[in-house]
N, CA and C atoms as a LAMMPS dump frame, in Angstrom:
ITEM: TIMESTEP
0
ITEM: NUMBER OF ATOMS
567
ITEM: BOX BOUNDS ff ff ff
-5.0000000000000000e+02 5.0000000000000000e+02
-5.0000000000000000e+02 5.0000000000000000e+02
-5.0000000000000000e+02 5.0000000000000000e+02
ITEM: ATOMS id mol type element x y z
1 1 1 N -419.682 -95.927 310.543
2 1 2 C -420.453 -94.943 309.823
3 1 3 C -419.547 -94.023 308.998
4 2 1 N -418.201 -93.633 309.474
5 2 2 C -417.445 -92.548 308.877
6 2 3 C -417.129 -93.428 307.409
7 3 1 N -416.854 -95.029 307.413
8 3 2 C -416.399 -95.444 306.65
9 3 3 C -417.262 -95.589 305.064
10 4 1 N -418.585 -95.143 305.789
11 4 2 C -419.431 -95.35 304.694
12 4 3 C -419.9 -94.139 304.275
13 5 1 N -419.316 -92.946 304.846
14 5 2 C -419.807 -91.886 304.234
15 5 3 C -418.621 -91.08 302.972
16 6 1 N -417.551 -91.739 303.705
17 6 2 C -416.029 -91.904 303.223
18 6 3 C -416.238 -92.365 301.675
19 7 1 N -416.917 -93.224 301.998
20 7 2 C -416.968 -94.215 300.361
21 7 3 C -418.205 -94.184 299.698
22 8 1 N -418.817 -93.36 300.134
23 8 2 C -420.066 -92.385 299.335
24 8 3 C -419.627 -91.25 298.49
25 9 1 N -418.727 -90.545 299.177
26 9 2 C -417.627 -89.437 298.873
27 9 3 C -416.959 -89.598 297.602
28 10 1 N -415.997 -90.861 297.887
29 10 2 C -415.363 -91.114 296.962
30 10 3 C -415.604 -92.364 295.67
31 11 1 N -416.706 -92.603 295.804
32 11 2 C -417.792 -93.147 294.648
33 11 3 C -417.152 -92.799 293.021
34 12 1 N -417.847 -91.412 292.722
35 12 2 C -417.938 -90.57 292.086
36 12 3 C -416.387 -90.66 291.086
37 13 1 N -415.011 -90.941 292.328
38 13 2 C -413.878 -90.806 291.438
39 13 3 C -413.276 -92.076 291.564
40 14 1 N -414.245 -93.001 291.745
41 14 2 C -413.764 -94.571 291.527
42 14 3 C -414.418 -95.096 290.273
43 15 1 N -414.874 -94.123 289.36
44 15 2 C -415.617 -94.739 288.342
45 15 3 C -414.809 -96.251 287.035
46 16 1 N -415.63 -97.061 286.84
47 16 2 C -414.633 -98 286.573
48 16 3 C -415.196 -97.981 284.406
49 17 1 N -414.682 -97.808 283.572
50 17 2 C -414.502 -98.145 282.42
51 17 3 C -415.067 -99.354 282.04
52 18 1 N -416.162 -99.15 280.87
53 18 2 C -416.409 -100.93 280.692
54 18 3 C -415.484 -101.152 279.33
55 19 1 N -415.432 -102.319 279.572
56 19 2 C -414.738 -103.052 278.555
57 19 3 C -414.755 -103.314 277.18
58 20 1 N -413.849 -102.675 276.408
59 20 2 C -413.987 -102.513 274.709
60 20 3 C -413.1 -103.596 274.171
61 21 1 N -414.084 -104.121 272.94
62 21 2 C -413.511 -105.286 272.347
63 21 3 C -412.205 -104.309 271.088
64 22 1 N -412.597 -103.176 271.343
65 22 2 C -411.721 -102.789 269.627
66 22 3 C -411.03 -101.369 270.214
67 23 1 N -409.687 -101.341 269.722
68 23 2 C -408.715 -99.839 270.132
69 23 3 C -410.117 -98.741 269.472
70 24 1 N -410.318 -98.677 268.419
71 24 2 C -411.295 -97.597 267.851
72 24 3 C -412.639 -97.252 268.876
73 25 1 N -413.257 -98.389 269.306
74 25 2 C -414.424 -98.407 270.025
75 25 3 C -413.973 -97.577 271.406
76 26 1 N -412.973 -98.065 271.688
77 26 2 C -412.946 -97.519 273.177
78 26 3 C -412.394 -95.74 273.083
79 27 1 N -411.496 -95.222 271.879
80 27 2 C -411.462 -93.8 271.679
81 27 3 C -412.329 -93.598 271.09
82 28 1 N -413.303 -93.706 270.714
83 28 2 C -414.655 -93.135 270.486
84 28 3 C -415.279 -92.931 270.991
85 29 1 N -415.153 -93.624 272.265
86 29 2 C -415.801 -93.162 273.474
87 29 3 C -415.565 -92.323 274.36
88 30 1 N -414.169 -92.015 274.632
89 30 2 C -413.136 -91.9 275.267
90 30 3 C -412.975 -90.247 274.737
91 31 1 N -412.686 -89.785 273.794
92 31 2 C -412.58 -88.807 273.099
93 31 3 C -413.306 -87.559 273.488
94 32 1 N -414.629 -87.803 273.518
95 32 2 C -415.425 -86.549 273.812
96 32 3 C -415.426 -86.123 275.403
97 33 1 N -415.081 -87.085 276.287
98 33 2 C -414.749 -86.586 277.456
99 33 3 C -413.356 -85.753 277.957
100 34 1 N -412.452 -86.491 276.929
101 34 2 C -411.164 -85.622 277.133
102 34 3 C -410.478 -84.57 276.159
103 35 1 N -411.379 -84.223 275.21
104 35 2 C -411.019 -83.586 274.197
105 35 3 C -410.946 -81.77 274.585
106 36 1 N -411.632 -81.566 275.304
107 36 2 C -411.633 -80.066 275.8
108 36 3 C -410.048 -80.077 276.74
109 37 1 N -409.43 -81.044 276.804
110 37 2 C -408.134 -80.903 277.159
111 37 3 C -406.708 -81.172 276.657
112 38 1 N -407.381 -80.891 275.318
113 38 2 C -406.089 -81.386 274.354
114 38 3 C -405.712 -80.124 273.577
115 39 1 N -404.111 -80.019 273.021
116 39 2 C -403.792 -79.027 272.374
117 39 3 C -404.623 -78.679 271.442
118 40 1 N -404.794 -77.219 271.412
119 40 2 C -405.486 -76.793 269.872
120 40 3 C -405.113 -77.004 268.547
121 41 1 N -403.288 -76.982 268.241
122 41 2 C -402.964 -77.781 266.802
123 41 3 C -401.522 -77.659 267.203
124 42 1 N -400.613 -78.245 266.3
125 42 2 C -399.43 -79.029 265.943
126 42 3 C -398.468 -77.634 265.82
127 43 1 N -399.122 -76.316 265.644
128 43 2 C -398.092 -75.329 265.356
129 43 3 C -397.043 -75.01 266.131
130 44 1 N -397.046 -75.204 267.381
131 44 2 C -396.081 -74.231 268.181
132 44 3 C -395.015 -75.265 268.445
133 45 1 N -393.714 -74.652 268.229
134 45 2 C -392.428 -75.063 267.914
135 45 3 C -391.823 -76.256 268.741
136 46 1 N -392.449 -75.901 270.391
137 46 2 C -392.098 -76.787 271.406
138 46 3 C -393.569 -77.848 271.445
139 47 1 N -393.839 -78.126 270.691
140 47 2 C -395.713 -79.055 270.795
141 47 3 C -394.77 -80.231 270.979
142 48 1 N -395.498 -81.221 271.607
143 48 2 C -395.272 -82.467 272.295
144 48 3 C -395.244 -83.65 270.59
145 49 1 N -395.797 -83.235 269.719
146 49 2 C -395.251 -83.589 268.672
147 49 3 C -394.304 -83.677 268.429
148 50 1 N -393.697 -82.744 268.424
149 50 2 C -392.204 -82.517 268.035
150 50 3 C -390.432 -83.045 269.121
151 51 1 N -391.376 -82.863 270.326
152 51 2 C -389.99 -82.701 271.106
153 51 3 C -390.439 -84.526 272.142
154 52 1 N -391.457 -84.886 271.64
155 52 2 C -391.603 -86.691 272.518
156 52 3 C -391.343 -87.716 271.996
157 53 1 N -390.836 -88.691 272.357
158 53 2 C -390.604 -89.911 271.67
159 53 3 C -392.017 -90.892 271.269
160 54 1 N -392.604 -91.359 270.37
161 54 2 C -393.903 -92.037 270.64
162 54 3 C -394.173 -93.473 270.296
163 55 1 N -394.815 -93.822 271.176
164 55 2 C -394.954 -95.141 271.023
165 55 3 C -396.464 -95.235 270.321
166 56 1 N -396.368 -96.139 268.918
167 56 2 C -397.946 -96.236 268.383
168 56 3 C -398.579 -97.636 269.281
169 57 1 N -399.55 -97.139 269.63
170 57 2 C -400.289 -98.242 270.611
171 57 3 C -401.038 -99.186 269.381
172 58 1 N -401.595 -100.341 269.425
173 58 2 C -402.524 -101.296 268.325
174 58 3 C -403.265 -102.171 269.437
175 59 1 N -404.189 -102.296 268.877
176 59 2 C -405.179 -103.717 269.271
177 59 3 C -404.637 -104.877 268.832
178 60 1 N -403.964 -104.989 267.371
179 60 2 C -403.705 -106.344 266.611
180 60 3 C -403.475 -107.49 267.256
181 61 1 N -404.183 -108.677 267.532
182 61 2 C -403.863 -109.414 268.364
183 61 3 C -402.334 -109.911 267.91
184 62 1 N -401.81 -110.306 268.926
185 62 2 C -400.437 -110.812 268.81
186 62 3 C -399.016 -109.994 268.391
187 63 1 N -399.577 -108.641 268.276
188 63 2 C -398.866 -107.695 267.519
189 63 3 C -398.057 -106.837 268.8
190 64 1 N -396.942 -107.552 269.208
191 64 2 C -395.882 -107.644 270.599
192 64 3 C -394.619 -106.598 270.511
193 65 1 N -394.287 -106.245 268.816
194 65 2 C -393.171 -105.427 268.56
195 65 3 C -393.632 -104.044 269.305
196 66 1 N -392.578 -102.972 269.267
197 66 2 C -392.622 -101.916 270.224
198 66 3 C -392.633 -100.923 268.929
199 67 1 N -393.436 -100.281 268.546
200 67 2 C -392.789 -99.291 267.368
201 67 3 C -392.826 -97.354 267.706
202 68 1 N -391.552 -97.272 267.992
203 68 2 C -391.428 -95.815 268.155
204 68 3 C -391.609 -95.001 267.101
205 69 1 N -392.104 -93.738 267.661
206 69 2 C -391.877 -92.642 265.963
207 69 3 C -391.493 -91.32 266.84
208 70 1 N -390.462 -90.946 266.124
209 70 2 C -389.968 -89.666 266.583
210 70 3 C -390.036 -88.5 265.03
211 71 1 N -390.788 -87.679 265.421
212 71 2 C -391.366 -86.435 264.638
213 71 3 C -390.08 -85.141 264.443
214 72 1 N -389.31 -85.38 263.073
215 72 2 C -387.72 -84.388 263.373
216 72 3 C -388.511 -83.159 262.281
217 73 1 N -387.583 -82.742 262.737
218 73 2 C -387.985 -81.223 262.004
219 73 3 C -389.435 -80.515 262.622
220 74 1 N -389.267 -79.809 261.791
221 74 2 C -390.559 -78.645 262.666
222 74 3 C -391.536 -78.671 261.4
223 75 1 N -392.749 -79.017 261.41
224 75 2 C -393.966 -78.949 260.418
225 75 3 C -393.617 -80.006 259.34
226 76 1 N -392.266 -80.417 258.847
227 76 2 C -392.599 -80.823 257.592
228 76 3 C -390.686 -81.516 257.762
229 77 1 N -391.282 -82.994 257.417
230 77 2 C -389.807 -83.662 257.696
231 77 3 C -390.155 -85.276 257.983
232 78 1 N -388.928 -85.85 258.143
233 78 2 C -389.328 -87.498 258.354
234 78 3 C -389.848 -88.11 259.611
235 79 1 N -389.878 -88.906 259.502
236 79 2 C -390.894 -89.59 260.886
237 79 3 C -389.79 -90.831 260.987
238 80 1 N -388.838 -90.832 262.068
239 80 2 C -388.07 -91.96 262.165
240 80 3 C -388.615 -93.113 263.277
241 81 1 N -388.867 -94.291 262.453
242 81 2 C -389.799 -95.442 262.996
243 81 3 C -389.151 -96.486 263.359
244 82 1 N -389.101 -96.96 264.264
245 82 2 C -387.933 -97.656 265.217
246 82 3 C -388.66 -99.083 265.716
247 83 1 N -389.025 -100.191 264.602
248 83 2 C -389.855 -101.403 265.153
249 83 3 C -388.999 -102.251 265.744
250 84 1 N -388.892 -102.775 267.085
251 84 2 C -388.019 -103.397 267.77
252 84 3 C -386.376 -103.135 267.234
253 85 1 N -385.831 -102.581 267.078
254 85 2 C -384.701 -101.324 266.777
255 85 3 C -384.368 -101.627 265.515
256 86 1 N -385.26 -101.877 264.628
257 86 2 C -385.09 -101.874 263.32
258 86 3 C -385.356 -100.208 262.946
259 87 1 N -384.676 -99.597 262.153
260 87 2 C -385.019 -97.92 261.84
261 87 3 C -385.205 -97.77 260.643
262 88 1 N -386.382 -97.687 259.972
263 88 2 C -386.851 -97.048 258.955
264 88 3 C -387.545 -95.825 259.346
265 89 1 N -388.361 -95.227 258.109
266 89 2 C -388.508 -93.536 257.829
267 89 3 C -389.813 -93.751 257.149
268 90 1 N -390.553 -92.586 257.4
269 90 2 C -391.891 -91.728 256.89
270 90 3 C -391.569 -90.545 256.817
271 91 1 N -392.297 -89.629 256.015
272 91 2 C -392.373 -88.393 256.21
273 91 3 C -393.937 -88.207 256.885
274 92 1 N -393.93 -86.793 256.853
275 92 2 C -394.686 -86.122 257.434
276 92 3 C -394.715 -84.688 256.818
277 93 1 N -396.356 -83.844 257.09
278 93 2 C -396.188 -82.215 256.554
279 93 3 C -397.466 -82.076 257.51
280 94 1 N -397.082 -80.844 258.655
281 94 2 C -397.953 -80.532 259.205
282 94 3 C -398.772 -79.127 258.337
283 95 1 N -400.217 -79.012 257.841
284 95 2 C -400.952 -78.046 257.209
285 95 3 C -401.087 -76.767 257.743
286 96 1 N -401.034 -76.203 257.295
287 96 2 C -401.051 -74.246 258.239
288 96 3 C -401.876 -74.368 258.844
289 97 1 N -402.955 -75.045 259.294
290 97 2 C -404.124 -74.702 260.063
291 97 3 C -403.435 -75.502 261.395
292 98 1 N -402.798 -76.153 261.211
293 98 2 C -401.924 -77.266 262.446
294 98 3 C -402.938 -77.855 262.943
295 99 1 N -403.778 -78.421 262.3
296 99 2 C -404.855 -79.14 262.401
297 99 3 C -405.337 -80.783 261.6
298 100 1 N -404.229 -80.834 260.62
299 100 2 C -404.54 -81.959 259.863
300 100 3 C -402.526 -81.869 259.884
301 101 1 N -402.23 -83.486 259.335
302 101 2 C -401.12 -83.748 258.751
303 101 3 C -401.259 -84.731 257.849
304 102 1 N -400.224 -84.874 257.091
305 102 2 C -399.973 -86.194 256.68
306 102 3 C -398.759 -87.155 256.881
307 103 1 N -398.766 -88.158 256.484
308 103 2 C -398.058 -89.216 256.858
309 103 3 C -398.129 -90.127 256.095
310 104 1 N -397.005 -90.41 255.488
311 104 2 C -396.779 -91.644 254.551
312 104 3 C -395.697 -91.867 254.081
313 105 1 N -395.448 -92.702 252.857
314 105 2 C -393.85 -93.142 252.255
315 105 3 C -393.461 -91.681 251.889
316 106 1 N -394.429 -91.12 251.003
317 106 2 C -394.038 -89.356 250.955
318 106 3 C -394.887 -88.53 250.857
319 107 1 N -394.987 -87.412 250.864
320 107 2 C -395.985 -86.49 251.201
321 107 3 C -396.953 -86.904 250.311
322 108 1 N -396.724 -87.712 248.717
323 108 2 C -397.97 -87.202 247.745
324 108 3 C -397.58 -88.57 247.307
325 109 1 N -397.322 -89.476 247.957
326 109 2 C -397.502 -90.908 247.446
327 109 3 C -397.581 -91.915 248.501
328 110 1 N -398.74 -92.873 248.542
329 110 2 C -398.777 -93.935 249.865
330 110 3 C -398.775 -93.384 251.062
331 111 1 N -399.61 -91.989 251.358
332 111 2 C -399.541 -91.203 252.422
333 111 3 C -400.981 -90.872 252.742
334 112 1 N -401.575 -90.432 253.58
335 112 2 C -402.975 -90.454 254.153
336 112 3 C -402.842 -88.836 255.249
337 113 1 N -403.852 -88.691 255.104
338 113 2 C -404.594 -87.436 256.136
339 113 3 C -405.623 -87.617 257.22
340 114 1 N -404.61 -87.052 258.086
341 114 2 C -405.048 -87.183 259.403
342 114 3 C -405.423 -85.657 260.253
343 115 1 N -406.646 -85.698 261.033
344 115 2 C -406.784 -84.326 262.115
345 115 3 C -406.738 -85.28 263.263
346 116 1 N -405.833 -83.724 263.853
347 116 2 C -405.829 -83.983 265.298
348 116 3 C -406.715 -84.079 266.06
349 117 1 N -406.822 -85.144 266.75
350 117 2 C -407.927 -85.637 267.088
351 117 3 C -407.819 -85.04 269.336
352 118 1 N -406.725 -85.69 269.616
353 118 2 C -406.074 -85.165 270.715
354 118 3 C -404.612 -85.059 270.867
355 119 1 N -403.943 -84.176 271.61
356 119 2 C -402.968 -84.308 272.046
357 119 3 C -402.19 -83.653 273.265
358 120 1 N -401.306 -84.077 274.085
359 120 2 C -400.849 -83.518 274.988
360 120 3 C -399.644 -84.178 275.696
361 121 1 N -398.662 -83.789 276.352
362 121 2 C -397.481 -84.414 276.62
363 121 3 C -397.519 -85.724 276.567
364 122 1 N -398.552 -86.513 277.066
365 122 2 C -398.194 -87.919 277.16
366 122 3 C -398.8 -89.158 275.746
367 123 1 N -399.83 -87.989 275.471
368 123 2 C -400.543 -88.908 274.49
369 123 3 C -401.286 -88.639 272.879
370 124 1 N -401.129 -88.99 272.192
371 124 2 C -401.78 -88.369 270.639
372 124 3 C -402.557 -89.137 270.201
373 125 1 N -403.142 -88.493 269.69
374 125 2 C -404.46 -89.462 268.461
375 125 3 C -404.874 -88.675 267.045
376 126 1 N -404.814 -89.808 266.563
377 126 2 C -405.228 -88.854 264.898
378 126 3 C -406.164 -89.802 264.347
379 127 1 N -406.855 -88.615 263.939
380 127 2 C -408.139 -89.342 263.371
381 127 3 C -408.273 -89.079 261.607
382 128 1 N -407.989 -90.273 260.999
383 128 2 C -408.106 -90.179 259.765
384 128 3 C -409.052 -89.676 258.788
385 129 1 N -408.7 -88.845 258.002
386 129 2 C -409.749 -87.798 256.936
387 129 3 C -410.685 -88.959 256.15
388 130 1 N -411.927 -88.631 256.223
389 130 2 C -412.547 -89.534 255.018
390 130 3 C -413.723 -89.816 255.703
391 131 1 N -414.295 -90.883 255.086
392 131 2 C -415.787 -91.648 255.256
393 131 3 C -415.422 -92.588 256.316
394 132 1 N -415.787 -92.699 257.159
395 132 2 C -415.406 -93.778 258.65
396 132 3 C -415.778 -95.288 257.835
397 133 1 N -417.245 -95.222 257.342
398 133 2 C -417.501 -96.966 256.425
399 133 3 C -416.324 -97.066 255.38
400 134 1 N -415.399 -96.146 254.881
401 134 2 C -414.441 -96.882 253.929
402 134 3 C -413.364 -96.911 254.646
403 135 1 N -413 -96.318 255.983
404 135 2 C -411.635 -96.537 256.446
405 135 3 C -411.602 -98.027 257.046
406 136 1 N -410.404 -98.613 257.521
407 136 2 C -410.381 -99.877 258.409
408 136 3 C -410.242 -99.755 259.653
409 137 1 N -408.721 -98.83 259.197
410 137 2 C -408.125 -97.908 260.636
411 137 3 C -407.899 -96.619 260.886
412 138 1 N -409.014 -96.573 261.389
413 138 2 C -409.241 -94.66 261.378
414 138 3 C -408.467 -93.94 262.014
415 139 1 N -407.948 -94.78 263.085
416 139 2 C -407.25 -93.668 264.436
417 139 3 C -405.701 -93.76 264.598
418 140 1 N -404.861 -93.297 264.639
419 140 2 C -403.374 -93.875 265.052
420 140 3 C -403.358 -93.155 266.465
421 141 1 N -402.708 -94.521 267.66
422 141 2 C -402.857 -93.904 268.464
423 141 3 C -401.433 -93.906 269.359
424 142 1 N -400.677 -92.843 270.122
425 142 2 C -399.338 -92.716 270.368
426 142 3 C -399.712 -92.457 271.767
427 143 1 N -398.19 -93.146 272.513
428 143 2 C -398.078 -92.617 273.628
429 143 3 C -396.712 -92.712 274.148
430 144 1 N -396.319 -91.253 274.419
431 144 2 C -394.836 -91.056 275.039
432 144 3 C -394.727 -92.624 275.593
433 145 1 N -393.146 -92.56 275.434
434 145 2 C -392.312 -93.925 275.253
435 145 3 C -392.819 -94.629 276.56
436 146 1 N -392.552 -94.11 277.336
437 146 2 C -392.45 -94.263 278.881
438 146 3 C -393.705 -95.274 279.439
439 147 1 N -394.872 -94.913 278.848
440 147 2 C -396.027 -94.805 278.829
441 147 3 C -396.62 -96.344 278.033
442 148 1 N -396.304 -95.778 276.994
443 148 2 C -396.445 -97.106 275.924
444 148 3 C -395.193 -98.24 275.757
445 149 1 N -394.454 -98.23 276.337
446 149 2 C -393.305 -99.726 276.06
447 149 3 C -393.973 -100.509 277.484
448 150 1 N -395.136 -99.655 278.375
449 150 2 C -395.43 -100.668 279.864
450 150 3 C -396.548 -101.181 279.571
451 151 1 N -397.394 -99.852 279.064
452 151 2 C -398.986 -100.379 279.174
453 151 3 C -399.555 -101.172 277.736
454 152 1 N -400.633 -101.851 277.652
455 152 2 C -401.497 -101.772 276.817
456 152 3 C -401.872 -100.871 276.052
457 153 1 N -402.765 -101.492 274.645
458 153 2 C -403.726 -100.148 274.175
459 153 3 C -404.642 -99.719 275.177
460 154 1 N -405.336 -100.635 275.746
461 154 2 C -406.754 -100.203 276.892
462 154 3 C -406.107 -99.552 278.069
463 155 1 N -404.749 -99.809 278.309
464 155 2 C -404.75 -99.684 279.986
465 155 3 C -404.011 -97.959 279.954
466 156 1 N -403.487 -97.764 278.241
467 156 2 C -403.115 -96.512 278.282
468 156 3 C -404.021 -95.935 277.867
469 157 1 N -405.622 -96.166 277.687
470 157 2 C -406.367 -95.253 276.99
471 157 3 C -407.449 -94.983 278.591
472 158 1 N -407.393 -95.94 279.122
473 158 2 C -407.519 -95.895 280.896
474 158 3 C -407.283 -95.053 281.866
475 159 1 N -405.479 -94.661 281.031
476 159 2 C -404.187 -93.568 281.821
477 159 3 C -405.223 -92.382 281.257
478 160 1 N -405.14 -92.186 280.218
479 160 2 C -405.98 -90.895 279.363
480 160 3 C -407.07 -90.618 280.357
481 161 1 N -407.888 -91.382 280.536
482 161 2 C -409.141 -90.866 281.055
483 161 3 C -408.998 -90.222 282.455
484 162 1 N -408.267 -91.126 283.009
485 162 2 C -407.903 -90.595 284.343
486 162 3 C -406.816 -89.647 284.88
487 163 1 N -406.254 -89.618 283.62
488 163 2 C -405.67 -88.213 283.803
489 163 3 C -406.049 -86.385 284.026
490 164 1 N -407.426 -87.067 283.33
491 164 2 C -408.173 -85.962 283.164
492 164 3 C -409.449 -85.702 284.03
493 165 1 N -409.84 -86.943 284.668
494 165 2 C -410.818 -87.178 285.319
495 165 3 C -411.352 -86.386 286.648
496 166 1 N -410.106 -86.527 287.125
497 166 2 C -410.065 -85.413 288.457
498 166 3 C -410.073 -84.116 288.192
499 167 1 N -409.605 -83.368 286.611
500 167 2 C -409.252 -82.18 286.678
501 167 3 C -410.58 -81.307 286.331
502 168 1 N -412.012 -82.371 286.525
503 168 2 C -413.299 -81.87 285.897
504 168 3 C -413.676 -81.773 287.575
505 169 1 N -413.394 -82.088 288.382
506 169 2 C -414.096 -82.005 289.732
507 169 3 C -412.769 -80.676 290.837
508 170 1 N -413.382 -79.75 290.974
509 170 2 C -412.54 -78.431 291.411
510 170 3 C -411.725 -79.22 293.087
511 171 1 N -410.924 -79.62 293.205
512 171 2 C -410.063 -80.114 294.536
513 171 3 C -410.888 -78.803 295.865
514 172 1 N -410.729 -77.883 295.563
515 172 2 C -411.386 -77.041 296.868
516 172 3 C -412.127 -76.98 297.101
517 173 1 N -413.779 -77.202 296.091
518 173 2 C -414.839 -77.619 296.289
519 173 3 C -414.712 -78.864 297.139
520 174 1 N -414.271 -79.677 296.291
521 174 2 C -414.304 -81.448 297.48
522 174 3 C -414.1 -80.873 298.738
523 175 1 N -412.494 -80.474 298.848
524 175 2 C -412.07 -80.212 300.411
525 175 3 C -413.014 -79.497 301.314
526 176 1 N -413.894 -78.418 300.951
527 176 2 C -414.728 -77.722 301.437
528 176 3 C -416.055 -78.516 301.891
529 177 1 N -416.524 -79.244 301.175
530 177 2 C -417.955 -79.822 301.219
531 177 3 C -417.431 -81.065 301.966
532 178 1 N -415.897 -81.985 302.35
533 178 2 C -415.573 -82.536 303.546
534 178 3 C -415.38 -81.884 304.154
535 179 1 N -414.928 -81.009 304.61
536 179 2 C -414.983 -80.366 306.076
537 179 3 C -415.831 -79.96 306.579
538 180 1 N -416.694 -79.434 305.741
539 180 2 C -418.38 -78.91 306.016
540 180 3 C -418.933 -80.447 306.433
541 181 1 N -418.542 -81.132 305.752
542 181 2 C -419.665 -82.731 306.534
543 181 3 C -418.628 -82.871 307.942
544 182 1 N -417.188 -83.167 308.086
545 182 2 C -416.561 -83.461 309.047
546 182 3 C -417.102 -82.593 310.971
547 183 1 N -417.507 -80.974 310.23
548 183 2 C -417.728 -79.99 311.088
549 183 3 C -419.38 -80.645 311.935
550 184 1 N -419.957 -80.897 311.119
551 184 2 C -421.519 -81.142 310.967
552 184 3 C -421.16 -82.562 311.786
553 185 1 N -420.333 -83.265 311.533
554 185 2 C -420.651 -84.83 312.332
555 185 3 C -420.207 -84.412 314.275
556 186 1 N -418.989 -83.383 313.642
557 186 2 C -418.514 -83.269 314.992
558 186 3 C -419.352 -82.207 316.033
559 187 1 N -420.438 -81.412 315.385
560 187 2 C -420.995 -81.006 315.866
561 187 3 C -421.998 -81.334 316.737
562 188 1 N -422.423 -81.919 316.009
563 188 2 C -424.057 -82.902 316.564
564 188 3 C -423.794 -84.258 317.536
565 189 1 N -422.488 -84.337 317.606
566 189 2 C -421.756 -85.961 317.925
567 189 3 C -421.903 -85.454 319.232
C-alpha cells in the first residue's frame, strides 16, 4: 500500500514529454512554460551571453558537426564560431533595450534580428524578428558546451523543462503534505 501511495505522490513529477517531429515545434511548446524563468535581457555585463561557451543545437538530419559560438566583447563585437575546430567569425550588436540582437556576416549586411526569447546559464534561444509564414528558421537554439557536445536537440530541450519543473512545485509544501500523510497512516495503523 505505501508503495502505491508513494507513486501517486510522485506522479505529478514524473511527467513524460510527447514527442516532436521538428526543433521549432517542440520550443514552441516548451517556451511558455519556462519563460517566466529566463533572464530579462542581454544587458548586464556578467549575462551568460557573454561569459558561456555555446553550443547551437539543430534538428538537421545528419547534421553531426559540433558548432560553438563564443559572444566577445560586451553588447557589440564578433561571434567566434568554432565548426568541428574550424574558426570562423560573425558579428553581433546587442540593442539598448537588451532585448533584440543581431547576428550576421555584419551588423548591416547578411545579418538578421533576433529577441530573446529565453535565457539562462545553461541555455539560450532566440527567436527571429518577422512574419513566422516567411521565416524557415525562426529559432537559434544554444546550449552551454557541456550540455550540448552530449545531448541532442530534444534531449537538451527535455534538460530545459526539467530544470525548471520542480522549481514550480514549493519542496516544503511536498515535505509537509508527506509527513502529514506519513503521521495519518501511522496514526490509525
Amino acid at each position: 500500500m505505501d508503495d502505491r501511495l508513494l507513486d501517486k505522490i510522485a506522479e505529478p513529477f514524473n511527467l513524460q514529454l510527447p514527442e516532436y517531429a521538428t526543433l521549432e515545434e517542440m520550443i514552441e511548446s516548451v517556451l511558455p512554460a519556462v519563460a517566466q524563468f529566463s533572464e530579462p535581457n542581454l544587458l548586464p555585463e556578467d549575462s551568460p551571453l557573454y561569459t558561456v561557451n555555446w553550443v547551437r543545437m539543430t534538428d538537421r538530419p545528419g547534421a553531426t558537426e559540433v558548432q560553438l559560438y563564443t559572444f566577445q566583447d560586451y553588447m557589440r563585437g564578433e561571434i567566434r564560431v568554432v565548426i568541428d575546430g574550424k574558426v570562423d567569425a560573425q558579428t553581433y550588436e546587442v540593442e539598448e533595450s537588451g532585448e533584440r540582437i543581431i547576428i550576421g556576416q555584419s551588423v548591416m549586411r547578411d545579418s538578421f534580428l533576433y529577441e530573446l526569447a529565453f535565457l539562462d546559464e545553461d541555455f539560450l534561444l532566440l527567436r527571429r524578428h518577422g512574419n513566422a509564414a516567411n521565416i524557415t528558421e525562426r529559432y537559434l537554439f544554444f546550449c552551454r558546451e557541456a550540455i550540448g557536445t552530449r545531448l541532442t536537440w530534444n534531449e537538451a530541450l527535455e534538460r530545459l523543462v526539467d530544470k525548471y519543473r520542480n522549481s514550480q512545485f514549493p519542496l516544503l509544501a511536498i515535505g509537509l503534505v508527506v509527513a502529514a500523510l506519513i503521521a495519518l497512516m501511522l496514526y490509525f495503523r
